[in-house]
C-alpha positions in Angstrom: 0.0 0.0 0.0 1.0 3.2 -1.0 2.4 5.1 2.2 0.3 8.6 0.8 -3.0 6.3 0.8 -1.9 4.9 4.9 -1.3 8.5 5.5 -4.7 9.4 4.5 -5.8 6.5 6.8 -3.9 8.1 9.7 -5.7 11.1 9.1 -9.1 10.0 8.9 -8.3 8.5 12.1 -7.1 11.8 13.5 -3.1 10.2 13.9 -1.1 12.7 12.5 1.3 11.5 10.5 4.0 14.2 10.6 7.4 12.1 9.7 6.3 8.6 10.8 7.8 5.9 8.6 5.3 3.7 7.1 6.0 0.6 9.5 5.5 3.6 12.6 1.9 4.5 11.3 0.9 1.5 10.1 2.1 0.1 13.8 -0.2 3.6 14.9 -3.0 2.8 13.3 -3.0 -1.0 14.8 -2.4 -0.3 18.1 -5.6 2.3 17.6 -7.7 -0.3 16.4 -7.4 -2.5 18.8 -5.2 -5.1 17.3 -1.7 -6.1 17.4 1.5 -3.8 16.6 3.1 -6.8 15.0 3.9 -4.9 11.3 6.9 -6.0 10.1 7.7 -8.5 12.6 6.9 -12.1 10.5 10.7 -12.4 10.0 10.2 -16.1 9.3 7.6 -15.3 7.1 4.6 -17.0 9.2 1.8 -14.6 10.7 -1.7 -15.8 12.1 -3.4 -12.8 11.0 -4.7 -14.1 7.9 -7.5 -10.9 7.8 -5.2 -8.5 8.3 -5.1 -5.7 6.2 -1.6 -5.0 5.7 -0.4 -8.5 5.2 1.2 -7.8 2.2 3.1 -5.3 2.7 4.0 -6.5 6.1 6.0 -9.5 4.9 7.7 -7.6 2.3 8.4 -5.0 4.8 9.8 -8.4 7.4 11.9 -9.5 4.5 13.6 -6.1 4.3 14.9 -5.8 8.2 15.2 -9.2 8.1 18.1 -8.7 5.5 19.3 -5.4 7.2 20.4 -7.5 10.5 
Protein backbone atom coordinates (compact mmCIF):
# COMPACT_ATOMS: atom_id res chain seq x y z
CA UNK A 1 0.00 0.00 0.00
CA UNK A 2 1.02 3.18 -1.03
CA UNK A 3 2.42 5.07 2.16
CA UNK A 4 0.32 8.59 0.82
CA UNK A 5 -3.03 6.27 0.77
CA UNK A 6 -1.89 4.94 4.94
CA UNK A 7 -1.28 8.51 5.51
CA UNK A 8 -4.73 9.36 4.52
CA UNK A 9 -5.82 6.47 6.80
CA UNK A 10 -3.95 8.07 9.71
CA UNK A 11 -5.65 11.11 9.14
CA UNK A 12 -9.10 9.97 8.92
CA UNK A 13 -8.31 8.49 12.13
CA UNK A 14 -7.07 11.82 13.47
CA UNK A 15 -3.15 10.20 13.91
CA UNK A 16 -1.13 12.71 12.53
CA UNK A 17 1.31 11.49 10.50
CA UNK A 18 4.04 14.24 10.62
CA UNK A 19 7.38 12.09 9.75
CA UNK A 20 6.31 8.60 10.84
CA UNK A 21 7.83 5.88 8.61
CA UNK A 22 5.27 3.72 7.07
CA UNK A 23 6.04 0.58 9.51
CA UNK A 24 5.53 3.57 12.60
CA UNK A 25 1.90 4.49 11.29
CA UNK A 26 0.90 1.54 10.10
CA UNK A 27 2.06 0.08 13.75
CA UNK A 28 -0.19 3.63 14.88
CA UNK A 29 -3.05 2.75 13.31
CA UNK A 30 -2.96 -1.05 14.82
CA UNK A 31 -2.42 -0.26 18.13
CA UNK A 32 -5.59 2.35 17.61
CA UNK A 33 -7.73 -0.29 16.36
CA UNK A 34 -7.37 -2.51 18.79
CA UNK A 35 -5.18 -5.12 17.28
CA UNK A 36 -1.75 -6.13 17.35
CA UNK A 37 1.48 -3.78 16.62
CA UNK A 38 3.13 -6.76 15.00
CA UNK A 39 3.86 -4.85 11.25
CA UNK A 40 6.87 -5.98 10.06
CA UNK A 41 7.67 -8.53 12.59
CA UNK A 42 6.92 -12.06 10.48
CA UNK A 43 10.66 -12.43 9.95
CA UNK A 44 10.23 -16.09 9.25
CA UNK A 45 7.59 -15.32 7.06
CA UNK A 46 4.56 -16.96 9.18
CA UNK A 47 1.84 -14.64 10.74
CA UNK A 48 -1.74 -15.80 12.06
CA UNK A 49 -3.41 -12.78 10.98
CA UNK A 50 -4.73 -14.13 7.94
CA UNK A 51 -7.47 -10.85 7.79
CA UNK A 52 -5.21 -8.54 8.31
CA UNK A 53 -5.14 -5.71 6.20
CA UNK A 54 -1.58 -4.98 5.68
CA UNK A 55 -0.43 -8.48 5.20
CA UNK A 56 1.17 -7.75 2.22
CA UNK A 57 3.13 -5.33 2.71
CA UNK A 58 3.96 -6.53 6.06
CA UNK A 59 6.01 -9.49 4.86
CA UNK A 60 7.68 -7.62 2.28
CA UNK A 61 8.41 -5.00 4.79
CA UNK A 62 9.83 -8.38 7.39
CA UNK A 63 11.87 -9.53 4.55
CA UNK A 64 13.57 -6.09 4.28
CA UNK A 65 14.87 -5.82 8.17
CA UNK A 66 15.25 -9.19 8.12
CA UNK A 67 18.10 -8.66 5.53
CA UNK A 68 19.32 -5.43 7.24
CA UNK A 69 20.37 -7.47 10.54
Amino acid sequence: MKLEVIRNMAKSRSIKPGHLSKTELIKTIQAQEGNFTCFATAYDGVCDQGGCLWREDCFGAAHHQGALS
